[in-house]
Biopython code that builds the backbone (N, CA, C, O; Angstrom):
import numpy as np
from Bio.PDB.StructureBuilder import StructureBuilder

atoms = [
    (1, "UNK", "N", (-0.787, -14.349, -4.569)),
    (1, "UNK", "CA", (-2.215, -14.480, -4.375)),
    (1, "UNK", "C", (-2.784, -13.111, -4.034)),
    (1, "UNK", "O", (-2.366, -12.404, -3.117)),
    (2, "UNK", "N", (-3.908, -12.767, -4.969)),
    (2, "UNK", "CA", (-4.325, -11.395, -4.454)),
    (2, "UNK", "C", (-5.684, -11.933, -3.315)),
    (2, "UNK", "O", (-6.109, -13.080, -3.174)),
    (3, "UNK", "N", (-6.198, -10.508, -2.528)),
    (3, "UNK", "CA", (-7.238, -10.490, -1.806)),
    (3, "UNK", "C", (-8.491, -11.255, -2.499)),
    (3, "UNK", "O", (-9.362, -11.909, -1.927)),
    (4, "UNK", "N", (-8.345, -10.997, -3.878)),
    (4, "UNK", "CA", (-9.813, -10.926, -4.239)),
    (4, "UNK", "C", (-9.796, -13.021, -4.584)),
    (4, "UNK", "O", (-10.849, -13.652, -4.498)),
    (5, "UNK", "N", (-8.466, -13.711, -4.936)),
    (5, "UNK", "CA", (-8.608, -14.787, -4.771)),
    (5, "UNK", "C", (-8.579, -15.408, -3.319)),
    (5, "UNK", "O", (-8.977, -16.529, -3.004)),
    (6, "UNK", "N", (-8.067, -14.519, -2.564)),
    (6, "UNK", "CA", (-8.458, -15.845, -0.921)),
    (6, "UNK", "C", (-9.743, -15.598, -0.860)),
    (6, "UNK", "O", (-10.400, -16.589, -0.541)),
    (7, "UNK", "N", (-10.544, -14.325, -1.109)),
    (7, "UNK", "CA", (-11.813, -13.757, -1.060)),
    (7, "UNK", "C", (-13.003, -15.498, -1.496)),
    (7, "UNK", "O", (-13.804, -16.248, -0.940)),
    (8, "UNK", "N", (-12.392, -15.312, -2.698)),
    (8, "UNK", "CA", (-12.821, -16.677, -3.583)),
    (8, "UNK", "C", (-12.595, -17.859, -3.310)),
    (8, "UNK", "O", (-13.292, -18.782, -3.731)),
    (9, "UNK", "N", (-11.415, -18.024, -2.439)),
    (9, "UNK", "CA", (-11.217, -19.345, -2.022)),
    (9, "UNK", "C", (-11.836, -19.725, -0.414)),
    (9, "UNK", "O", (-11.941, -20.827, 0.125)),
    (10, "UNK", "N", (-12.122, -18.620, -0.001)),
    (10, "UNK", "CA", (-12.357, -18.725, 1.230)),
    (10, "UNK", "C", (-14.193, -19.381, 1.187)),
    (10, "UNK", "O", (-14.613, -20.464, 1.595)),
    (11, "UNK", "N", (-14.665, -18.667, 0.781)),
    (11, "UNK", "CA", (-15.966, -19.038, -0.509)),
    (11, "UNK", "C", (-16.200, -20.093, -0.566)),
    (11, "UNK", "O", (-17.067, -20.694, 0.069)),
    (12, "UNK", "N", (-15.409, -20.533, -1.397)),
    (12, "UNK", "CA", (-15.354, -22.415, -1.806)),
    (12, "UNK", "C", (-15.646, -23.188, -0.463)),
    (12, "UNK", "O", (-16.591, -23.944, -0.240)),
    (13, "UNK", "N", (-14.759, -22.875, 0.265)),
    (13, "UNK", "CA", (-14.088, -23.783, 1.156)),
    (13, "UNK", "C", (-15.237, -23.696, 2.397)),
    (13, "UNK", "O", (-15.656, -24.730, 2.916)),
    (14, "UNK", "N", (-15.561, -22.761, 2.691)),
    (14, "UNK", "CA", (-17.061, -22.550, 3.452)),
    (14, "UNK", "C", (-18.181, -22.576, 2.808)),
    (14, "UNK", "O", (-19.111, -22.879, 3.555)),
    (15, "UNK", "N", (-18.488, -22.384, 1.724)),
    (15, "UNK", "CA", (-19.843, -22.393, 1.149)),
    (15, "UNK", "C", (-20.303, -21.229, 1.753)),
    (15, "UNK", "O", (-21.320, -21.436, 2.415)),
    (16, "UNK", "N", (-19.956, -20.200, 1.758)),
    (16, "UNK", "CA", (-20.396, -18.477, 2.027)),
    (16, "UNK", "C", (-20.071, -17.593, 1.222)),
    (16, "UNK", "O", (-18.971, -17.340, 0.729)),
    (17, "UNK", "N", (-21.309, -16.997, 1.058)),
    (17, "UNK", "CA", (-21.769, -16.290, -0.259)),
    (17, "UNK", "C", (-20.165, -14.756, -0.112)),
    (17, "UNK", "O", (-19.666, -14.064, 0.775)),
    (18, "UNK", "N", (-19.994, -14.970, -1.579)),
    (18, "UNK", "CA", (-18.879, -14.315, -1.931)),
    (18, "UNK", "C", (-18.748, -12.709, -1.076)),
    (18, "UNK", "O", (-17.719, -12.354, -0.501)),
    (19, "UNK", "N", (-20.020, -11.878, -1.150)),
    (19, "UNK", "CA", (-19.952, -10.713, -0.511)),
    (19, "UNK", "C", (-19.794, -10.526, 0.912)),
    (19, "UNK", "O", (-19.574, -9.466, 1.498)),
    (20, "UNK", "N", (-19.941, -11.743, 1.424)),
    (20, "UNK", "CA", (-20.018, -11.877, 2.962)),
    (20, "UNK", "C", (-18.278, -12.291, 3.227)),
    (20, "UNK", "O", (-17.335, -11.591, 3.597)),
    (21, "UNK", "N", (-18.327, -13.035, 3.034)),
    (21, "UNK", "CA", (-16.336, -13.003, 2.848)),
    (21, "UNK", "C", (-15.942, -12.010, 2.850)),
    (21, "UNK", "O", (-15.185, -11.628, 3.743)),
    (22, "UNK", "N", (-16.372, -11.145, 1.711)),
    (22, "UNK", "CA", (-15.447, -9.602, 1.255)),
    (22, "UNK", "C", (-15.293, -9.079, 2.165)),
    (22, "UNK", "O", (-14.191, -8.826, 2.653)),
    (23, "UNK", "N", (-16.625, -8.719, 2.728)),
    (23, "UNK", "CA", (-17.268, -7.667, 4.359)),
    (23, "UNK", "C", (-16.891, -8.581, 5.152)),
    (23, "UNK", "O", (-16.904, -7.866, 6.154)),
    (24, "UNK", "N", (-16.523, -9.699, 5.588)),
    (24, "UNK", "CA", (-15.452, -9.981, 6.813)),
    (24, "UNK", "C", (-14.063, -9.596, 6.533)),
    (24, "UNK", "O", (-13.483, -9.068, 7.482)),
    (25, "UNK", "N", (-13.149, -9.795, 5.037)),
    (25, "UNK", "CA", (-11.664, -9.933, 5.210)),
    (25, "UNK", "C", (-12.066, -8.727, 5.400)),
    (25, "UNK", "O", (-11.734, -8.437, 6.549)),
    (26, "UNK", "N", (-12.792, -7.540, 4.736)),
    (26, "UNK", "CA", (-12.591, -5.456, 4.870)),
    (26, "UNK", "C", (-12.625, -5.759, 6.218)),
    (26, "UNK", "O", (-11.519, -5.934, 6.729)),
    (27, "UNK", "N", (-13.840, -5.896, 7.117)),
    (27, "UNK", "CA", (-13.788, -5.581, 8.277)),
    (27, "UNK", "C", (-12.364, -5.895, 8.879)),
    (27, "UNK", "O", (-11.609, -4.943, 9.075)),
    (28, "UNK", "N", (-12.068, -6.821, 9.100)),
    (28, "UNK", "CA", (-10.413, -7.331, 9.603)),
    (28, "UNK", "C", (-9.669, -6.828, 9.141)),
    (28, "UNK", "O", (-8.894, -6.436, 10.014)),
    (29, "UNK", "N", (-9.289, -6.482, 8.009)),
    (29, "UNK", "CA", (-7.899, -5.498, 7.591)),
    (29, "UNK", "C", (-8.216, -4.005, 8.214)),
    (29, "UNK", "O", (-7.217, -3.457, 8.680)),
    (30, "UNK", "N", (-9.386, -3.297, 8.291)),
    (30, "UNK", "CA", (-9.800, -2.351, 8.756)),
    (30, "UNK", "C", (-9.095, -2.458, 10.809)),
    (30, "UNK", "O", (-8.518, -1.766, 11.648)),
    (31, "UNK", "N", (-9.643, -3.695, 10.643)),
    (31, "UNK", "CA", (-9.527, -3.492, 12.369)),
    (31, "UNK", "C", (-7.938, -3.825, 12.549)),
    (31, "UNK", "O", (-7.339, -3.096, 13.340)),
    (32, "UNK", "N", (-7.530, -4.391, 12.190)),
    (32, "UNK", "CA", (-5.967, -4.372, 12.287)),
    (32, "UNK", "C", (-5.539, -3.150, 12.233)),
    (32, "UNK", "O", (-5.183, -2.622, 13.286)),
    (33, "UNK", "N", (-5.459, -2.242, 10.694)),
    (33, "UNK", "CA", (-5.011, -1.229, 10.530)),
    (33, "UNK", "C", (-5.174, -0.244, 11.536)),
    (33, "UNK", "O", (-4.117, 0.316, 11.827)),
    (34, "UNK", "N", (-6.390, 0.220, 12.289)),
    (34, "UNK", "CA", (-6.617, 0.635, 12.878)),
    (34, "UNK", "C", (-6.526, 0.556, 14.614)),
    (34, "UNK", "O", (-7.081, 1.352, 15.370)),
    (35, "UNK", "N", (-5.709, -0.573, 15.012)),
    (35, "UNK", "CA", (-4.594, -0.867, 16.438)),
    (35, "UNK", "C", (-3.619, -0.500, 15.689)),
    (35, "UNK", "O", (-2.955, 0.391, 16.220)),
    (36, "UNK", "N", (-3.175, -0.888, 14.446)),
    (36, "UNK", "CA", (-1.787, -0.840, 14.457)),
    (36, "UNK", "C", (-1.021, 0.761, 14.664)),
    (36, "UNK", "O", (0.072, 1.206, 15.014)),
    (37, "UNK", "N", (-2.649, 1.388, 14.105)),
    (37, "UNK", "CA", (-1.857, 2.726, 14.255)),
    (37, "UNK", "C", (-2.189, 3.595, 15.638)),
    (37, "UNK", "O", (-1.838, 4.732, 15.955)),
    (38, "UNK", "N", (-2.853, 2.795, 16.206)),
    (38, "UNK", "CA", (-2.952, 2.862, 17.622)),
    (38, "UNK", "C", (-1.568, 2.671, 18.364)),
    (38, "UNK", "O", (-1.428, 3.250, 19.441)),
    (39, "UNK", "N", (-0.667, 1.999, 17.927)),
    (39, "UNK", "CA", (0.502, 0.975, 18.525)),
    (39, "UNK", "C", (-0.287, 0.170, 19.511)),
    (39, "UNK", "O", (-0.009, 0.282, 20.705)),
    (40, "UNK", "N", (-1.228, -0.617, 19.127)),
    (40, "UNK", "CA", (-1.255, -1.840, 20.138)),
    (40, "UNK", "C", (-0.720, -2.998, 18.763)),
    (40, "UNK", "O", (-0.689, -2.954, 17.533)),
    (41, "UNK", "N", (-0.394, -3.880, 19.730)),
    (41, "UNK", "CA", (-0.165, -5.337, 18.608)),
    (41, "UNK", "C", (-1.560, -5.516, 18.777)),
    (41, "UNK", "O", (-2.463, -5.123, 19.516)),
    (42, "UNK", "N", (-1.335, -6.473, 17.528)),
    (42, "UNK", "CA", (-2.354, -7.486, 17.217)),
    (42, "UNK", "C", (-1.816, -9.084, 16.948)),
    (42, "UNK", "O", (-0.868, -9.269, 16.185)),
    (43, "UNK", "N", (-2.269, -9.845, 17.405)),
    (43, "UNK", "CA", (-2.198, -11.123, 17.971)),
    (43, "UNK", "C", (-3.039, -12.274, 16.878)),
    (43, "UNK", "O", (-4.212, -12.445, 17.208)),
    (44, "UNK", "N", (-2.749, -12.782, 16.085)),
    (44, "UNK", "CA", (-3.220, -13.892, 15.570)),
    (44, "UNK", "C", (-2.708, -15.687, 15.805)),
    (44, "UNK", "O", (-2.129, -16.316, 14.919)),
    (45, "UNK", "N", (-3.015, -16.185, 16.961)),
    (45, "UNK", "CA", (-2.255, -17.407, 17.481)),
    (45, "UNK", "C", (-2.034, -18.426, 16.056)),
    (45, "UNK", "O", (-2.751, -18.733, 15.103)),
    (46, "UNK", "N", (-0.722, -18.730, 16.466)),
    (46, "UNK", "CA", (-0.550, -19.810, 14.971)),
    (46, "UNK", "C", (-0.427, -19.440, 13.853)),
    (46, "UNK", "O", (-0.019, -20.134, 12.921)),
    (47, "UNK", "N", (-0.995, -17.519, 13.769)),
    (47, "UNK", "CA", (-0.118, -17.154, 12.379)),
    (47, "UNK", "C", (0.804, -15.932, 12.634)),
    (47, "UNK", "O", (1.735, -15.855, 11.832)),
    (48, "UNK", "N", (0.746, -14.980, 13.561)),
    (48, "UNK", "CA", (2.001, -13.913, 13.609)),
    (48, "UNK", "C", (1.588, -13.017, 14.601)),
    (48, "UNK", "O", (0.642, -13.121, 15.381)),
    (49, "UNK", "N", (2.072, -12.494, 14.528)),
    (49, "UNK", "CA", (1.410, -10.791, 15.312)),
    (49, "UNK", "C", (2.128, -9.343, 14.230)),
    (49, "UNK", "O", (3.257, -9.256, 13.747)),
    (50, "UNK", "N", (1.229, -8.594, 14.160)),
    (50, "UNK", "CA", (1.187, -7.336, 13.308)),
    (50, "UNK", "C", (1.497, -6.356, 14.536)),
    (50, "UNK", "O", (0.776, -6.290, 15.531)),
    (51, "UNK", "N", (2.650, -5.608, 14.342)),
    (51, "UNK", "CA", (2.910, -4.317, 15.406)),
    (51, "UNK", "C", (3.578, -3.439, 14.643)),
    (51, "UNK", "O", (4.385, -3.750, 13.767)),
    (52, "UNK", "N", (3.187, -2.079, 15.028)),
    (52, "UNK", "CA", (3.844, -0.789, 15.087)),
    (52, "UNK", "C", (5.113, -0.851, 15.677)),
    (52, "UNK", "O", (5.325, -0.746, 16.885)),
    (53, "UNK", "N", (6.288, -1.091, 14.457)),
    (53, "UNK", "CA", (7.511, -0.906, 15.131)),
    (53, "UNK", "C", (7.954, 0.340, 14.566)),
    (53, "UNK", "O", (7.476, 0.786, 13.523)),
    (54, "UNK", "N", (9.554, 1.356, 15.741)),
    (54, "UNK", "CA", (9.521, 2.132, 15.673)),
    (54, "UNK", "C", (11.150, 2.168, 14.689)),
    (54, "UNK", "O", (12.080, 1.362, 14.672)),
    (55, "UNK", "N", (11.022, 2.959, 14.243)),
    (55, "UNK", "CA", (12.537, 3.290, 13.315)),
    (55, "UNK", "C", (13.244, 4.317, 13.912)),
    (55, "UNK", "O", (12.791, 5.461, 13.911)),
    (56, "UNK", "N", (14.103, 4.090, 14.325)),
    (56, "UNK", "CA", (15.199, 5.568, 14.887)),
    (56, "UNK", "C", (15.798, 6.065, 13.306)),
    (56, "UNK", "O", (16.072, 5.515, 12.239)),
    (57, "UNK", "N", (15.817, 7.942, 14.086)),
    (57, "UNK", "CA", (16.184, 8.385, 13.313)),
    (57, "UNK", "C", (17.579, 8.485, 12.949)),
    (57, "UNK", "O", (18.583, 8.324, 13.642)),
    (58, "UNK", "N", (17.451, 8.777, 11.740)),
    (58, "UNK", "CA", (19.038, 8.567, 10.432)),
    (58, "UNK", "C", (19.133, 9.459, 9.665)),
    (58, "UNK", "O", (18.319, 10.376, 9.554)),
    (59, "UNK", "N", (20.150, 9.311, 9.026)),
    (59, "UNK", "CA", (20.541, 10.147, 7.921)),
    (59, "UNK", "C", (20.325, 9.158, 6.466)),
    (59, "UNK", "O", (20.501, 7.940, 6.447)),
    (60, "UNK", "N", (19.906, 9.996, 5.282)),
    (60, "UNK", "CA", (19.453, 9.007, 3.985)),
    (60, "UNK", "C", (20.458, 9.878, 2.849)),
    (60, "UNK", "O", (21.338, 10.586, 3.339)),
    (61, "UNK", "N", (20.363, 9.838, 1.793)),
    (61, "UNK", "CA", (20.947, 10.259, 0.562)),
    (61, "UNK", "C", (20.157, 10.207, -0.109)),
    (61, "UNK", "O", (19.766, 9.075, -0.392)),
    (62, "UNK", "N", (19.639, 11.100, -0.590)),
    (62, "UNK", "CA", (18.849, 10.953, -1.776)),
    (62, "UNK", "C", (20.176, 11.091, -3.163)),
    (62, "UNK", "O", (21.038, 11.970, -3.177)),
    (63, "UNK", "N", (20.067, 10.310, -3.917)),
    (63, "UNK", "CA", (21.409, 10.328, -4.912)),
    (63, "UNK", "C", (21.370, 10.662, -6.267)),
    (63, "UNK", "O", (22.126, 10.677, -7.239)),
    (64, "UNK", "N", (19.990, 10.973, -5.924)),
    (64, "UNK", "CA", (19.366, 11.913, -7.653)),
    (64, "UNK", "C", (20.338, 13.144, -7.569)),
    (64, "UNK", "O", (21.224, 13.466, -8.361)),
    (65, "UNK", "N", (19.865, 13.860, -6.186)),
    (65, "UNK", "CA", (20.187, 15.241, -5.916)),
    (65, "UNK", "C", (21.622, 15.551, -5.464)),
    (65, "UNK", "O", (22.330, 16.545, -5.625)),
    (66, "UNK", "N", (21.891, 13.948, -4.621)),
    (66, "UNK", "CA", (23.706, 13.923, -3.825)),
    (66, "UNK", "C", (22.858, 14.924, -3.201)),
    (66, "UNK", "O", (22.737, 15.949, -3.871)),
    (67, "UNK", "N", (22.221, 14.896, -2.062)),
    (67, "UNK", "CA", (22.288, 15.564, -0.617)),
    (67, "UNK", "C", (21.643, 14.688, 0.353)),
    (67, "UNK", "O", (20.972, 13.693, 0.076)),
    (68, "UNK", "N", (21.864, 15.076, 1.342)),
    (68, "UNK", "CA", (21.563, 14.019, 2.553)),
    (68, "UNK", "C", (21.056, 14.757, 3.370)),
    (68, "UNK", "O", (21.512, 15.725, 3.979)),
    (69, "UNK", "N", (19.503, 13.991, 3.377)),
    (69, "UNK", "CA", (18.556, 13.937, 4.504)),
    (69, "UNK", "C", (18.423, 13.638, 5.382)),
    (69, "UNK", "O", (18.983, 12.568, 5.620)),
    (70, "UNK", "N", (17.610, 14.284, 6.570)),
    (70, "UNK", "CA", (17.648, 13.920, 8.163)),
    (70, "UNK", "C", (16.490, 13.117, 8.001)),
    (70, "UNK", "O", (15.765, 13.583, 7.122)),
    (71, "UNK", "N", (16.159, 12.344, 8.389)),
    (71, "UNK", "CA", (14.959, 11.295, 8.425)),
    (71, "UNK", "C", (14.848, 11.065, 10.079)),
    (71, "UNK", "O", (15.588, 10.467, 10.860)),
    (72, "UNK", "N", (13.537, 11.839, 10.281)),
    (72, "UNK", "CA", (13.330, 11.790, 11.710)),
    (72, "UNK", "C", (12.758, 10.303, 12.498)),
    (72, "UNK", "O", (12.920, 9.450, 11.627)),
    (73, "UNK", "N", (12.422, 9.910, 13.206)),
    (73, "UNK", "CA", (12.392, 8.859, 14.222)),
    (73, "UNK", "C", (10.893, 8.501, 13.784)),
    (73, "UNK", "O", (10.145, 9.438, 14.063)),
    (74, "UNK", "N", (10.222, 7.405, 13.171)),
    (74, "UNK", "CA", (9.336, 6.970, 12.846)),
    (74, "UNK", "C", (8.565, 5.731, 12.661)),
    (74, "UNK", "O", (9.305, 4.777, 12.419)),
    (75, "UNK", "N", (7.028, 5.375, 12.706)),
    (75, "UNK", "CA", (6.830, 3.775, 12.974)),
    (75, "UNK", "C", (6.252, 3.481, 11.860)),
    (75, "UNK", "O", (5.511, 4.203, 11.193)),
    (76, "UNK", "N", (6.724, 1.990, 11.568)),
    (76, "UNK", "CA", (6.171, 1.401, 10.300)),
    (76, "UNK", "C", (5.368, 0.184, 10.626)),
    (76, "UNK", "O", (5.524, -0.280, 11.755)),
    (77, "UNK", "N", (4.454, -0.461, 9.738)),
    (77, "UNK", "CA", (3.951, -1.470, 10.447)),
    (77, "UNK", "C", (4.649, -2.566, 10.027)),
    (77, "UNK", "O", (5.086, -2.540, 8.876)),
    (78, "UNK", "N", (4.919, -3.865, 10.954)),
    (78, "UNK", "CA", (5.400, -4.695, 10.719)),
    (78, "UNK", "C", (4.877, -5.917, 11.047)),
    (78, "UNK", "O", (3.978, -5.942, 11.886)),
    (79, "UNK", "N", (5.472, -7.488, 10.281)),
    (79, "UNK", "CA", (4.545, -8.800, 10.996)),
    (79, "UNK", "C", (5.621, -9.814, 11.185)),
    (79, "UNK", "O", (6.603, -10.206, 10.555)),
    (80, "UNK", "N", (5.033, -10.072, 12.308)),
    (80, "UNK", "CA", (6.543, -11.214, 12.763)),
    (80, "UNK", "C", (5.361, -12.515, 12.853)),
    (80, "UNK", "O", (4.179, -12.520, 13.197)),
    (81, "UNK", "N", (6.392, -13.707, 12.317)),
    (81, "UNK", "CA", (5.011, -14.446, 11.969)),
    (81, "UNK", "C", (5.455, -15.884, 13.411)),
    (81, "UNK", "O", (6.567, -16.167, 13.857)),
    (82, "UNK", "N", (4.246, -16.417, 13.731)),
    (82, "UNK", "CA", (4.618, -17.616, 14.247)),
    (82, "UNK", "C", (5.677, -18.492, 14.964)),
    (82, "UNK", "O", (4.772, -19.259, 15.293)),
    (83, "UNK", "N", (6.443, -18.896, 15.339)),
    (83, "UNK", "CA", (7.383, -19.562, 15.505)),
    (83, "UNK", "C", (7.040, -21.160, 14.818)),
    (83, "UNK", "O", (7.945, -21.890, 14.414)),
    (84, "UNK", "N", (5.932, -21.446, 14.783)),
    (84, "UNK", "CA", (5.589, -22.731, 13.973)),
    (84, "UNK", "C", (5.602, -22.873, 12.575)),
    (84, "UNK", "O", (6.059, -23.774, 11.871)),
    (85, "UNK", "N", (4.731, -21.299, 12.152)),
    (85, "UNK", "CA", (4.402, -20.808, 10.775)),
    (85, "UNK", "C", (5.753, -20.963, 10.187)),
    (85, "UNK", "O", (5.941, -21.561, 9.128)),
    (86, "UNK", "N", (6.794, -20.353, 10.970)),
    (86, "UNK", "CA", (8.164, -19.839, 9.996)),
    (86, "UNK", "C", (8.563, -21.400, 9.794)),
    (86, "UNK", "O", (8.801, -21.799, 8.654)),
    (87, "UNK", "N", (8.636, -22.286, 10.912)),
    (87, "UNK", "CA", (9.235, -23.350, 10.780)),
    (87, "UNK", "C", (8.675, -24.160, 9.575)),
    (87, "UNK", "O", (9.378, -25.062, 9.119)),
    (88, "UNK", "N", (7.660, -23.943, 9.120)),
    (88, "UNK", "CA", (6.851, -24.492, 8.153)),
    (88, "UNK", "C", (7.048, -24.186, 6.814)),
    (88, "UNK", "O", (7.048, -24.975, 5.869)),
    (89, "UNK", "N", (7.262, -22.642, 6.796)),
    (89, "UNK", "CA", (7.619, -22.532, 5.465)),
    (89, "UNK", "C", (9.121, -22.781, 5.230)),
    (89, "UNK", "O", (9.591, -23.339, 4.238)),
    (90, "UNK", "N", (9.784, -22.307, 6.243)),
    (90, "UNK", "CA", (11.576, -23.140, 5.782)),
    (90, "UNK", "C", (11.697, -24.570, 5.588)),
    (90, "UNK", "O", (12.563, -24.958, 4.805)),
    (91, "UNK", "N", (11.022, -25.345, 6.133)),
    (91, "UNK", "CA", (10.623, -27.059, 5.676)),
    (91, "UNK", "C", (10.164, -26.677, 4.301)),
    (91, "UNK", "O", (10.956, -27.156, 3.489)),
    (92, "UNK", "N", (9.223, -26.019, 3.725)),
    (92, "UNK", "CA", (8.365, -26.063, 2.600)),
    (92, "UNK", "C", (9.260, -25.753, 1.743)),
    (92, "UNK", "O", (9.325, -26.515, 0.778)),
    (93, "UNK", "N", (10.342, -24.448, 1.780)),
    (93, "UNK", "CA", (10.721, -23.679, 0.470)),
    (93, "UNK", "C", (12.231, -24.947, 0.087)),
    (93, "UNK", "O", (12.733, -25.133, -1.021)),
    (94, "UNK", "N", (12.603, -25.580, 1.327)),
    (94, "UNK", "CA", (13.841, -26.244, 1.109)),
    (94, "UNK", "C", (13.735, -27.329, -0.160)),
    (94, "UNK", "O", (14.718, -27.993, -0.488)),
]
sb = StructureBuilder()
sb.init_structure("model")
sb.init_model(0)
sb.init_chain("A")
sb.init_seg("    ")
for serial, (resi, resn, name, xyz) in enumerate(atoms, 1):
    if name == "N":
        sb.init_residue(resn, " ", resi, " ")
    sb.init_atom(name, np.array(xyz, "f"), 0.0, 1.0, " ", f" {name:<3s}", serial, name[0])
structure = sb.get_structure()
């Protein structure tokens, strides 16, 4: 499912005019993105939380070249979803 169909479905399902949807999901992906790189979590009850987790540093291979890189200590964003949510989709996919 891309953005631009929940955009559309979200639409339907409220009866709110398509551009006003858009300019809420932007605003919200905006404001997420912008804690996350804050490192605060972000908290959505009943669907996950989005956090800045951190990666210790390693060694990589690049195997085009066969040499090995230092890959320093770094954060990626990540989403850990629900404890209900997950239970829901492992019922669903079974």
């Amino acid at each position: 499912m891309t953005k631009a169909k929940i955009i559309q479905e979200i639409s339907e399902k409220t009866g709110t005019q398509t551009a006003k949807v858009e300019a809420i999901i932007e605003a919200l992906m905006v404001s997420v993105k912008e804690h996350i790189i804050l490192k605060e979590k972000v908290s959505l009850r009943g669907f996950g939380n989005f956090i800045a987790k951190k990666r210790a540093a390693k060694l990589a291979r690049n195997i085009s070249k066969n040499i090995t890189i230092n890959l320093p200590a770094h954060y990626i964003p990540a989403f850990k979803p629900a404890k209900k949510f997950s239970e829901r989709v492992k019922k669903a996919v079974k």
